[in-house]
N, C-alpha and C positions, 0 to 999 in steps of 0.2 A: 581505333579503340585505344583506350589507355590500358598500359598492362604494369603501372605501379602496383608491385608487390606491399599489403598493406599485412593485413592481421596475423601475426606471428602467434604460436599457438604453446599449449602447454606440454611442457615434457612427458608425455606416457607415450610406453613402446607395446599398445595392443596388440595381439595375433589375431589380423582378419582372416576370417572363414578360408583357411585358403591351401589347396593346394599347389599343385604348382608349380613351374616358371619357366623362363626362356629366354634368348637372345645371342646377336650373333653380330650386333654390329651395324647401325650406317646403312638399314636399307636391303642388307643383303640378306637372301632368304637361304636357310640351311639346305644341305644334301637329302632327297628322300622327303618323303610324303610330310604335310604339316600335319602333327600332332594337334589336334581338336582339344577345348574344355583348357578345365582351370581357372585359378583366379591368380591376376595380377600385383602385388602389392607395391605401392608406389609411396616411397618419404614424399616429403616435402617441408620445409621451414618456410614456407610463402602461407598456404591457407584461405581458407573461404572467408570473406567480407561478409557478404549476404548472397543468397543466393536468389536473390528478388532482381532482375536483368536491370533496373531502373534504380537500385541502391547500392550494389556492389562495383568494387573498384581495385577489386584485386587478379594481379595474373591469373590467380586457381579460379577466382569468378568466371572469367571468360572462357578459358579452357571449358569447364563444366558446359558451360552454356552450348559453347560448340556444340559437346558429344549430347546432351540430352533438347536439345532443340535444333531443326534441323532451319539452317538461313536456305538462302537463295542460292549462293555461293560461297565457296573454298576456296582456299587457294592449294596449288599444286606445288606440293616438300620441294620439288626436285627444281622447277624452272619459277617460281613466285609469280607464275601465270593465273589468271583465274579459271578456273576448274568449278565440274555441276556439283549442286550439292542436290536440294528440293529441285533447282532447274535443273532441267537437262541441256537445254539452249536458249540463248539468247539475243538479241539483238537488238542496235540502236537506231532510230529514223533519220534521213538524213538530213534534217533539218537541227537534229541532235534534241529535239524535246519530248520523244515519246523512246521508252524503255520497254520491250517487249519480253517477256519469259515464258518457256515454257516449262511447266511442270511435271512433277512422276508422276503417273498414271497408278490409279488403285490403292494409293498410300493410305495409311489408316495410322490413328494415333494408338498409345498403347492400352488406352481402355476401351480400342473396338471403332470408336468413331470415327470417319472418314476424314481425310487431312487433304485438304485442297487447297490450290491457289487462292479461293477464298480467305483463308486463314492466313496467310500470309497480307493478301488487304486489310483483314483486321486490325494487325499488328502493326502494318505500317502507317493507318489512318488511325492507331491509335497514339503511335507514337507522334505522328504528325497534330493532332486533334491540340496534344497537351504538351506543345514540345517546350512551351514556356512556362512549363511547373512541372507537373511531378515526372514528365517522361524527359525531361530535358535534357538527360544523359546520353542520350542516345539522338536530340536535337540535327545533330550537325548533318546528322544520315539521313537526315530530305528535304535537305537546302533546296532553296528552288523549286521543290517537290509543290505541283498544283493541287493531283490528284492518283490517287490510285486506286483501280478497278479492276475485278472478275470478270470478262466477257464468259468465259466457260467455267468448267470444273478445273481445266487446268493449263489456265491463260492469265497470267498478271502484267497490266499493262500499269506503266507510271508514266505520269506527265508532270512536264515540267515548265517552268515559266519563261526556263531560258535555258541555252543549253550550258550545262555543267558537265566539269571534268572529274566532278567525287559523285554524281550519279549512281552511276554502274559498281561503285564498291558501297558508297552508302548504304542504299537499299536493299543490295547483295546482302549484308553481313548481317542483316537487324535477325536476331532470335527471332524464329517463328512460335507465339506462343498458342497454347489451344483457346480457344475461345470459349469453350465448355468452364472452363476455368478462369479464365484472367476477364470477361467482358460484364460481369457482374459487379468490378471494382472501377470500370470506364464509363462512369455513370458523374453526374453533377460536377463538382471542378476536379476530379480524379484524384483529390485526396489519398484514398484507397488504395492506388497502384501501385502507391511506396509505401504503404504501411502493411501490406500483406506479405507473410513473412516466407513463403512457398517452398516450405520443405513440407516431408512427409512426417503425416499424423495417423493416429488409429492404425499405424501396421500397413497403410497402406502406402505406395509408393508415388513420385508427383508422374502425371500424365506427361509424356516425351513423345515426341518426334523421332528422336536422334537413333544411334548404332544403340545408346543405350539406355537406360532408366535409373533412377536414381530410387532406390529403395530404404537407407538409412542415414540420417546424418546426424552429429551428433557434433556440435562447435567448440573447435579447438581441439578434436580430437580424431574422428573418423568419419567419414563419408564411403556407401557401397554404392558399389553401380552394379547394376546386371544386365544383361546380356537382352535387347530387344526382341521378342521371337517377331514381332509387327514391323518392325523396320524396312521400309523401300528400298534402300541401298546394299553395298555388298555386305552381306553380314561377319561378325566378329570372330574369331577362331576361337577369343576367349572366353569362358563361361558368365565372367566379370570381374572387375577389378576393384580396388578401394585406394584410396588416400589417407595415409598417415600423418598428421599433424607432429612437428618437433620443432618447440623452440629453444631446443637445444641442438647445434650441429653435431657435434661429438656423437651425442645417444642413437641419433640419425645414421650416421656412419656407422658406430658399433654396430647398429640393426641391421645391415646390410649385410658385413662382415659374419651377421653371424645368423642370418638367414632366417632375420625377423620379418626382413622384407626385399622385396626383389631389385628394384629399382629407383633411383631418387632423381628426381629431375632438378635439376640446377646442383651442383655439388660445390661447397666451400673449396677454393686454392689449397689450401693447406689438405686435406688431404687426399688428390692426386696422387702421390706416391703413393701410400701407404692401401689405397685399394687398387692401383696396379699392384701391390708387391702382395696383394691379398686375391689376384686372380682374376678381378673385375674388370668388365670391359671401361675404359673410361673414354667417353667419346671427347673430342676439342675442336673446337670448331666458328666460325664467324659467327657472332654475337647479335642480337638486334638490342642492345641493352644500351645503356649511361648510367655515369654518376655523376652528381650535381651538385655544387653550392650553392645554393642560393641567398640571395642578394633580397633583403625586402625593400620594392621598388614602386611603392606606391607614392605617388607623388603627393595624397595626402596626408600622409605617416606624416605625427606632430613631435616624433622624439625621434635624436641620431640623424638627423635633418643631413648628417656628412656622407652618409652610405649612398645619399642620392647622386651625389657629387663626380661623374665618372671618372676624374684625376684618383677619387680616391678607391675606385672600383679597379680603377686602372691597376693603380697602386698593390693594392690584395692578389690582385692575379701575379704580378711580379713576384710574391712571395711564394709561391703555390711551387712547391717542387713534385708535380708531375712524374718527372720520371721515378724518383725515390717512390711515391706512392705505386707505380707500376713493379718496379721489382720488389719491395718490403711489404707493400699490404697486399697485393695482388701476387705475389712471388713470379711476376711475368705472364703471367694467363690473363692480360688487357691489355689497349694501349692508349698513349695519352689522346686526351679528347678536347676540343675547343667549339665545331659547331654543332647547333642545337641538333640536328638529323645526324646519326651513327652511321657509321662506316657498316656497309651494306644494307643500306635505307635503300631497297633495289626493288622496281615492279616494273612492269612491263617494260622490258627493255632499257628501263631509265634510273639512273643512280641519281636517287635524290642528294647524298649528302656531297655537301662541296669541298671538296680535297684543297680550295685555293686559302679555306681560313684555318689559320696555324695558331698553335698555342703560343702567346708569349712565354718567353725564356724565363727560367728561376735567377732572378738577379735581385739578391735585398740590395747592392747596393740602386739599382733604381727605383726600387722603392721607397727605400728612404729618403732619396735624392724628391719625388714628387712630392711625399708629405711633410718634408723640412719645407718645401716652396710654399707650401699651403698656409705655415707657419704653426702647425699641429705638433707645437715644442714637447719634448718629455717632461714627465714630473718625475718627484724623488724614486719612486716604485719603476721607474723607467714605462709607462704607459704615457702614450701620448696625450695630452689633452683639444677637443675637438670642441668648438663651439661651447664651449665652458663646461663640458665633461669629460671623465676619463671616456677613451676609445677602448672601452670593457663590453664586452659583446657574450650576450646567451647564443650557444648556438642548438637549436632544439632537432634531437636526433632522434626516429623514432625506432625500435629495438627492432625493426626490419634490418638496419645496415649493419648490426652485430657481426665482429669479427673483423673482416678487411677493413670494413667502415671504419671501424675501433681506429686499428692502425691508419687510414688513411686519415683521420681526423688527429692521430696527435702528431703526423708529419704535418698538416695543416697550423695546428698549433705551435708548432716551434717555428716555424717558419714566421708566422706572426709575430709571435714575442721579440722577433728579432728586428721588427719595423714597430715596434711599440704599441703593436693592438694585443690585447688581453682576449682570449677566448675560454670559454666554459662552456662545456660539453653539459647539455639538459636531456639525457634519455628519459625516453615518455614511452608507452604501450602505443601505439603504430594509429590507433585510431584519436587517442589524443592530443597525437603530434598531428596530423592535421585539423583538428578541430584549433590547436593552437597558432597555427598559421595563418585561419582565418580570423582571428579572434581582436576584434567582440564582433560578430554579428559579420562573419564574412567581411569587413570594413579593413583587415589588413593594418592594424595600427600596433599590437605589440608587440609582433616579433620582429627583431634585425636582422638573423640569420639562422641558416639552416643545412643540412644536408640529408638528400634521398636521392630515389632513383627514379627513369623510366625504362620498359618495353613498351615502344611503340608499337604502332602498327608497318605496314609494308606500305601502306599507303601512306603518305608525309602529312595528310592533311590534320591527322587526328591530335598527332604532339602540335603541329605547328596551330590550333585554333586554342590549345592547352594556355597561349599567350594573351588570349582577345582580351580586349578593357568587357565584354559582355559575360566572362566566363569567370569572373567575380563572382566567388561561390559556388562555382561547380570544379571546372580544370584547374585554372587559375590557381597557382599553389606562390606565386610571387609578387602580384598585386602590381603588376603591368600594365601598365596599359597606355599605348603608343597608336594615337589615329593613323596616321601614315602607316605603320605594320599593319593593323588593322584593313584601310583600305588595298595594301598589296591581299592581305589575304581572301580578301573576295576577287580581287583576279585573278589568282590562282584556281579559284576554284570553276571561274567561267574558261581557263583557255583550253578548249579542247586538244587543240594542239601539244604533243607534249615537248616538244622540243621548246615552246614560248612557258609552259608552265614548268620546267626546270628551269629556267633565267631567272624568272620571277620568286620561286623557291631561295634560286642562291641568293637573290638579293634579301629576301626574310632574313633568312640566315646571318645573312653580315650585318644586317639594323640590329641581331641582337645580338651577338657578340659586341656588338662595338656598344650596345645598352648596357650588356653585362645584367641581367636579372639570374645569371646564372653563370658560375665558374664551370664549365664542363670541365669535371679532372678525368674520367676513365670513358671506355668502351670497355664493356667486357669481352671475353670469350667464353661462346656457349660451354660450359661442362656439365656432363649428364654420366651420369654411373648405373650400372645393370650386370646382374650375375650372365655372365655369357655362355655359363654353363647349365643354364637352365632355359634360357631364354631367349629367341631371335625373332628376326623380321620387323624390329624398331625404324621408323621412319625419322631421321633426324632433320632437324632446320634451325635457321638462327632462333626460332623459339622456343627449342628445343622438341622432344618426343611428347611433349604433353604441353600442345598448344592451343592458342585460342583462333588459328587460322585455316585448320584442317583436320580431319579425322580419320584420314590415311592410315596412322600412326599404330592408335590403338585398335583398328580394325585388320589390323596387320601382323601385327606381335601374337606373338606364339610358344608352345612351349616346343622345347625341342625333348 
């Protein structure tokens, strides 16, 4: 799954319905009985995209989706093993083309109707049905997928053409949606499944699966959850919780501080101190995140024809001072980054990312040394000139990376100037920074460069197909496209074996470092903040406590 943080929201510090709070830390559950009820209140600077599972593309999209639609499978906080969610077990044939599940017996959805393995086929032959138009977000999760059937009420069996290694998380993860609701819009070329906007209307709340139910949403500002009483799984100790919209971090913080709201997941560097020295628990911890430059690398871009040039890619990375962006815009809570998979890119016993590809050194003088060879002389303003232009570059930011970004963008900056490339910072609202990246028409042609971020998934295949020449106009945020990476990445996804699909991985990895569609400057480290004196039993992971890979979390928390 992609877990690019997209729509940044507006500054209001609402009081949700809430009583209240808890925490205690990392997992570990307080002394003495769990106190029952309450409502949770959770910042956030990230935000809902849409909450339509086929249009949204943001962290908090996913997350949601987790808690109010229940998949197949989880993953487990503690070992990044897969764990039952709707299944309770599983298992693969050994021929590797049939996927069997078993399901929760009795489940019901929250308006009463029964929630069977059935519903789960819908979703996934419908995602299958339209995976080359409107469901195609969700495409990759039934590669090779032939068919998928209900032998019982609560028997899902997938078949497959050949055996695959993203299988068993594919299918696993797809939101199960109700069929009451969504198979009305799965009609003629499915148009509909992306234009239906699936939040609640008339007061009433959307039909869920999950631990819990989504009862109000209101964009760019608040979203309630409540508490499932239908729920098949373990149920919630909390009454319910809500999400606070701030695209301001500061008001975010103050709100915490001052018991606007309980907890914020992801917390800005800067201030760490000052909610330790305010009481809060603040957790730190291995990251599943990047930060990225991006390089536009489409080989049909008809303007700055030099960015294609990897001497001159080469080049820009030499000036990237890395460690400065780690201690000044990150004040040390990251570390420097070079391939595409993050340090602890980790599942089933297998570390995806490869520790052998290292960031090049900050040395302008070799970088001036490549672009002098190039003959990309200075003019009077000391900007280079390339191919008969200044080497003046937009770089388009979208107000997602606000704050470290800020600073890591004007280390990036000086560092340029100093090789004769001019850079200008274009902040855009988060949605039409990537409408500008694709622009005109997904074709990749007027932007030169960029910076954002991803969360990936724990499974490497989802950032790594984010590359494909096919994902023009979906993942694809840098207009790549390399048939050789392309063909590795259909091996990877047939070697069952993991020990051959980690070799094959690393070598992805290296085609694109050494492509350069992307400067990796950071890894983050996870920071999440929580009143500790309200509040425990928080399940942490590199995704932090409010993720889109398990529902542990807030099924767990509590007040104290």
């Amino acid at each position: 799954m992609r877990k690019r943080r997209a729509v940044a929201a507006f500054a209001v510090v609402l009081s949700l319905v809430a009583v209240g709070c808890g925490g205690d830390g990392g997992g570990k559950e307080s002394a003495g009985a769990i106190k029952e009820g309450g409502t949770l209140r959770i910042g956030t600077s990230s935000g809902i995209s849409s909450l339509n599972p086929f249009v949204g593309f943001n962290q908090d999209d996913y997350s949601v989706w987790m808690y109010i639609y229940p998949s197949l499978l989880q993953y487990d906080t503690r070992t990044n093993d897969l764990a039952p969610y709707f299944a309770t077990d599983w298992a693969r044939s050994k021929d590797g083309l049939t996927l069997t599940f078993h399901t929760a017996s009795g489940a019901t959805w929250s308006d009463g109707e029964p929630l069977t393995a059935e519903d789960a086929v819908s979703t996934i032959n419908m995602v299958l049905k339209y995976a080359d138009g409107p469901t195609g977000a969700w495409a990759g999760s039934v590669g090779f997928l032939k068919s998928a059937s209900a032998p019982d009420a609560n028997t899902v069996v997938a078949t497959y053409t050949r055996p695959a290694s993203t299988a068993l998380t594919g299918v696993g993860f797809i939101p199960i949606l109700p069929p009451q609701v969504w198979q009305q819009y799965a009609t003629g070329d499915g148009k509909a499944i992306k234009t239906f906007a699936n939040e609640p209307t008339g007061g009433k709340p959307l039909v869920c699966g999950g631990p819990f139910t989504l009862t109000e949403y209101k964009k760019h500002d608040i979203a309630l959850f409540e508490k499932n009483p239908n729920y098949f799984g373990p149920k919630p100790h909390i009454d319910r919780f809500g999400l606070e919209f701030f695209d301001n971090e500061d008001a975010m913080i103050t709100a915490l501080k001052t018991n606007q709201i309980d907890a914020i997941n992801e917390i800005p560097p800067t201030s760490v101190e000052t909610l330790r020295s305010a009481g809060m628990k603040v957790f730190e911890g291995p990251a599943l995140a990047l930060r990225d430059f991006i390089i536009n690398s489409n080989p049909n871009k008809t303007e700055h024809r030099e960015l294609l040039n990897p001497q001159v890619k080469e080049a820009l990375e030499y000036a990237v001072d890395r460690n400065e962006i780690v201690q000044t815009a990150w004040l040390g809570h990251a570390t420097p980054g070079a391939a595409l998979l993050p340090e602890g890119d980790m599942s089933e016993g297998i570390d995806w990312h490869d520790p052998n590809i290292q960031p090049l050194p900050f040395d302008i003088a070799k970088a001036n040394e490549i672009l002098d060879s190039l003959g990309y002389q200075r003019g009077p303003d000391g900007i280079r000139v390339a191919e008969g232009h200044p080497m003046a570059y937009d770089v388009i930011f979208p107000n997602d990376e606000s704050g470290a970004g800020d600073r890591a963008f004007q280390i990036i900056q000086n560092g340029f100037k100093q090789i004769g490339v001019k850079l200008t910072q274009k902040k855009m609202d988060n949605n039409a920074a990537w409408f500008a990246i694709g622009a005109p028409d997904w074709k990749y042609l007027d932007f030169d460069l960029a910076m954002w971020d991803w969360f990936p998934a724990l499974d490497p295949d989802f950032l790594l197909s984010a590359m494909l020449c096919n994902q023009y106009g979906s993942w694809n945020d840098t207009g790549y496209c390399n048939p050789a990476y392309d063909k590795l990445y259909a091996e990877q996804q047939l070697a069952i074996d993991l020990q051959e699909r980690q070799k094959i991985i690393y070598e992805m990895q290296e085609m694109v470092y050494n492509d350069r569609p992307y400067i990796i400057l950071t890894y983050d480290k996870r920071l999440d903040a929580w009143n500790s004196k309200t509040w425990g039993g928080f399940m942490e992971s590199s995704q932090g406590f409010f993720n889109a890979f398990s529902t542990e979390s807030l099924t767990s928390v509590h007040q104290l």
